[in-house]
TORRO-528136 format. One record per residue: y, z, x of N, C-alpha, C, CB in turn; residue in one letter. Coordinates in steps of 0.1 Angstrom, whole numbers, plus 5000, padded with zeros to 4 digits. Glycine has a CB too. Example, Ala and Ser with C-alpha at 12.3 -4.5 7.8 and 13.67 -1.06 7.14 Angstrom:
<nodes>
494350785132495550785123496750785132495550905113A 497850715128498950715137500050795129499450575141S 
</nodes>
This chain:
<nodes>
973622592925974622692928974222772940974822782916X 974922882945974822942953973323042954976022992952X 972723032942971823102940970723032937972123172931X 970622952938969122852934968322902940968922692937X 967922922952966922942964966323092954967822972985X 967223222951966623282943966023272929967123342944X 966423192922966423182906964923082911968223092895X 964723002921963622922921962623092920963622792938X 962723162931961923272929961723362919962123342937X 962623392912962023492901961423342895963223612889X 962123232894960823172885959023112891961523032879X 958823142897957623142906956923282901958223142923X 958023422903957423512899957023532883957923592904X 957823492877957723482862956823432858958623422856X 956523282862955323192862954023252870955823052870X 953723332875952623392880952423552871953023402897X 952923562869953123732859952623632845955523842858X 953023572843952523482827950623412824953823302827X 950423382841949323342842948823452841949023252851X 948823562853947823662854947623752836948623782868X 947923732831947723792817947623682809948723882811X 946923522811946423422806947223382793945023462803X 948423342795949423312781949223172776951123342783X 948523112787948522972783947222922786949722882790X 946422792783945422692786946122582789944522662777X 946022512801946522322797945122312793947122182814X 945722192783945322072776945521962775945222072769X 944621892774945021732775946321722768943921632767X 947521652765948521602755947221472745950221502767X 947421532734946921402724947921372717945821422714X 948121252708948621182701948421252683948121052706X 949921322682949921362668950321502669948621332661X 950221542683950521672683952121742686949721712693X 952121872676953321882677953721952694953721972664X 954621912704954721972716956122002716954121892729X 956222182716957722232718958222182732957922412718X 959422172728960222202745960122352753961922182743X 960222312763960322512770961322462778958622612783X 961922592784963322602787963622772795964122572773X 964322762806964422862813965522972809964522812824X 965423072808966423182809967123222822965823292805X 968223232827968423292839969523432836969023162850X 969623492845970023642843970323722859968623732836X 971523742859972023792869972323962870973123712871X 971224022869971424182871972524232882969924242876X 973224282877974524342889974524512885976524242885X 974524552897974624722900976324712892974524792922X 976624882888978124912881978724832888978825072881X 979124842904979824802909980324662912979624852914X 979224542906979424402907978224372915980824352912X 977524462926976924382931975824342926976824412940X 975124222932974024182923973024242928973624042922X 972124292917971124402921969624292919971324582909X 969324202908968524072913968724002903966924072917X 968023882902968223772895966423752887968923642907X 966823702874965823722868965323562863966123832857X 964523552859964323432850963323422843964223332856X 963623342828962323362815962223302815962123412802X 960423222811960523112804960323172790959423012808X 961023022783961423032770960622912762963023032770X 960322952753960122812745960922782737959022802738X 961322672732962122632721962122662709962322532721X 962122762702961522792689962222692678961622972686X 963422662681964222592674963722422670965422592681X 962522422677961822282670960322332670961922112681X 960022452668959222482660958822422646959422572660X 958222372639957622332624957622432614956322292626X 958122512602957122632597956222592588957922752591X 955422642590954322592580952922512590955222472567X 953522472600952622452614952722462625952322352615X 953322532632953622672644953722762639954822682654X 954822832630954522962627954722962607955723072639X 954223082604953923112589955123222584952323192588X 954923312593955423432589956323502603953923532583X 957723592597958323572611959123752605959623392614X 959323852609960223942606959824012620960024032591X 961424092624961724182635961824332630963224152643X 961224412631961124552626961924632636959424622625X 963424672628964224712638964624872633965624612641X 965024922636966025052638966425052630966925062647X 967425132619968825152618969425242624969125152607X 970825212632971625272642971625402641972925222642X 971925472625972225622623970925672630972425672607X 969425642626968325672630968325702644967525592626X 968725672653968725712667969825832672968925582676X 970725872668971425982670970526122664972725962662X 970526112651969526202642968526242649968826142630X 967626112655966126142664966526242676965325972672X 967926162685968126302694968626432691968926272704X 968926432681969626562677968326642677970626542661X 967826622667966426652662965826732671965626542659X 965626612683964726642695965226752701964626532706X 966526782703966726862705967127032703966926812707X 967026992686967127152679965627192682967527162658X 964427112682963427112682963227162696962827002677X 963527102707963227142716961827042723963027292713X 962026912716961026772723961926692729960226672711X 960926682741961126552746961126432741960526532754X 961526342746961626162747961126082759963226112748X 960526002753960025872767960425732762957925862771X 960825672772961125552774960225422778961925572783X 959525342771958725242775959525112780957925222764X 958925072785959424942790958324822796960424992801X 958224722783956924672788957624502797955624652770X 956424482807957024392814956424252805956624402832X 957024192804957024062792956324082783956423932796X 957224182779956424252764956124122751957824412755X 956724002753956123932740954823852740956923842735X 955123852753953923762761952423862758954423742780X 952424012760951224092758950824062744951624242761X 951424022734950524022720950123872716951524092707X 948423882713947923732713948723632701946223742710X 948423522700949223482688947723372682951023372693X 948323382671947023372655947023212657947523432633X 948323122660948522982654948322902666950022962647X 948222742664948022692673949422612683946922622668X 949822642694951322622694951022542711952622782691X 951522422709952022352723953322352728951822222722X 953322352742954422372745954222282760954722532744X 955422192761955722112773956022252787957422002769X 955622212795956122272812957422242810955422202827X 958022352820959022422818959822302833958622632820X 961322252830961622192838961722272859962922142830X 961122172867960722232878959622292882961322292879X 958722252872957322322875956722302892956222252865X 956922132889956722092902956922152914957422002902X 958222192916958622282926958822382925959422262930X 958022442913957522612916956222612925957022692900X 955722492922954322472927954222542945953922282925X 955722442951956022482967956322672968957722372972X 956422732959956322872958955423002954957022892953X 953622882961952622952959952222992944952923062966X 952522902932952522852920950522832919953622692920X 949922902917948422842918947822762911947522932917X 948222732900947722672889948622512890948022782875X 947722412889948622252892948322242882948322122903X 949722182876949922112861948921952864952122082855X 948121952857947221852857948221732848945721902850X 948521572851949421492843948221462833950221362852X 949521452824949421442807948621562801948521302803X 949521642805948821792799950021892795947821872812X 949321992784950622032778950022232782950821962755X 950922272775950122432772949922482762950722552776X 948722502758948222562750948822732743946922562757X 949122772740950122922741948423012741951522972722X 947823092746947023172740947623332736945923172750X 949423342744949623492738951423412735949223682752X 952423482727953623482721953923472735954123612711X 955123402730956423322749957623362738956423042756X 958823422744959823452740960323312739960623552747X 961223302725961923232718960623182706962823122729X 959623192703959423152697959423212680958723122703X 959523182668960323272657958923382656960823182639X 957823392661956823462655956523562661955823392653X 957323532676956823632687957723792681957323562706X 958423862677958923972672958024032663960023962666X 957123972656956323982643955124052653956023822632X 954023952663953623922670953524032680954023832671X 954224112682954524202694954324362686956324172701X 954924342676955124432667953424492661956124362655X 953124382657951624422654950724462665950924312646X 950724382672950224462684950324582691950424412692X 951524622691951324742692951324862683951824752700X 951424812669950324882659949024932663949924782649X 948124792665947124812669946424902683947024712668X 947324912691947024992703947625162701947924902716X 
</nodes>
């Protein structure tokens, strides 16, 4: 489409933001091993007015051929309930407290993961490579996960405890 030349770039940058915080190892591919598919997200941020303000892109893994019981064990999202966020501002404000806003940049990717999970390169690696891509996918090699990749069922669980812990 009209946009490729960018969507190649955020994925270049996506793929370099993932290494610098070590989310993966290649490893050899052996025989017997379970290897997810990965798969890209794309995302067209547009200002109120329509214009496009940038273009994003995730890698994703396929959590949907995940195994349970050998990729992941245990899976829950610790969410909100809706009333709870009106109350909190109200609150904050009889009280007279502030609020802050976090916003972590590949926040699933920051929490390590316990299990052992393969995952195939992401279609186009190849020619992320021509976008200053440092790392060469060595042939017959998979990725190792060393931290949670969105889409996988464990990464919400995964993120969550982590920043328990911090």
């Amino acid at each position: 489409g009209p946009n490729a030349e960018d969507f190649w770039q955020a994925s270049a940058k996506e793929i370099t933001t993932l290494q610098k915080i070590n989310t993966w190892t290649q490893v050899p591919r052996e025989a017997g091993m379970n290897v997810i598919k990965s798969t890209w997200a794309f995302k067209i941020k547009r200002f109120p007015d329509g214009l496009i303000r940038k273009l994003k892109a995730r890698f994703c893994v396929r959590g949907d051929q995940q195994i349970e019981g050998v990729d992941f064990f245990d899976t829950f999202a610790p969410v909100v309930q809706w009333s709870t966020i009106p109350m909190m501002f109200i609150l904050s404000l009889q009280l007279g407290l502030s609020s802050i806003q976090v916003d972590y940049v590949s926040a699933f990717c920051q929490a390590p993961i316990d299990e052992v999970v393969h995952v195939d390169l992401p279609r186009g690696w190849q020619t992320l490579n021509e976008y200053g891509i440092h790392e060469k996918f060595k042939p017959n090699h998979v990725l190792r996960l060393n931290r949670s990749c969105y889409g996988l069922h464990q990464s919400p669980k995964n993120f969550f405890n982590h920043l328990k812990k911090n």
